[in-house]
N, C-alpha and C positions, 0 to 999 in steps of 0.2 A: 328368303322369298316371302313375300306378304301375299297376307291374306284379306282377299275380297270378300266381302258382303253382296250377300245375294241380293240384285237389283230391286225386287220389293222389302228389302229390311225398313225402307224409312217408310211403306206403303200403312197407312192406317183407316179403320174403318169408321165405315157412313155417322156409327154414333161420338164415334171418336170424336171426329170431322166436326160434329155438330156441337160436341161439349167443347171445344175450340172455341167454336164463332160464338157459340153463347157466351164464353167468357171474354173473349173479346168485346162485342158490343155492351157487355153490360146487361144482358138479360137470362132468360131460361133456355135450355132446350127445346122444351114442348112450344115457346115463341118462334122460333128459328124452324121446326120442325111444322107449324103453322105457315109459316112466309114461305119457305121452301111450298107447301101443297100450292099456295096460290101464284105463284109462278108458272109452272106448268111448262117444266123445261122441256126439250124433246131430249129422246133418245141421242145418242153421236152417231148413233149406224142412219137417223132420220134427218142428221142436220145437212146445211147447207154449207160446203166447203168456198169460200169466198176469195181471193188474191188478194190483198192489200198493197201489193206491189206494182198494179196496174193504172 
């Protein structure tokens, strides 16, 4: 019998996330942690759920 991994095992966090994209792009954190402020995403419980299949 195999064993499963609990569904957030591959889930990582905001800073995590962030030292990612930093390395990705080629830059820092605190740039990415910058760009993220001036975005001004909304919340998911505030967004607007849209069809694409319409």
């Amino acid at each position: 019998m195999g064993h499963k991994a609990p569904a957030d095992a591959d889930t990582i966090s905001d800073e995590e996330l962030t030292e990612l994209l930093a390395d990705a792009e080629g830059t820092t954190p605190e740039e990415i942690e910058r760009g993220a402020t001036e975005l001004d995403i909304a919340p998911p419980e505030e967004a607007t759920v849209v069809d694409v299949d319409e």
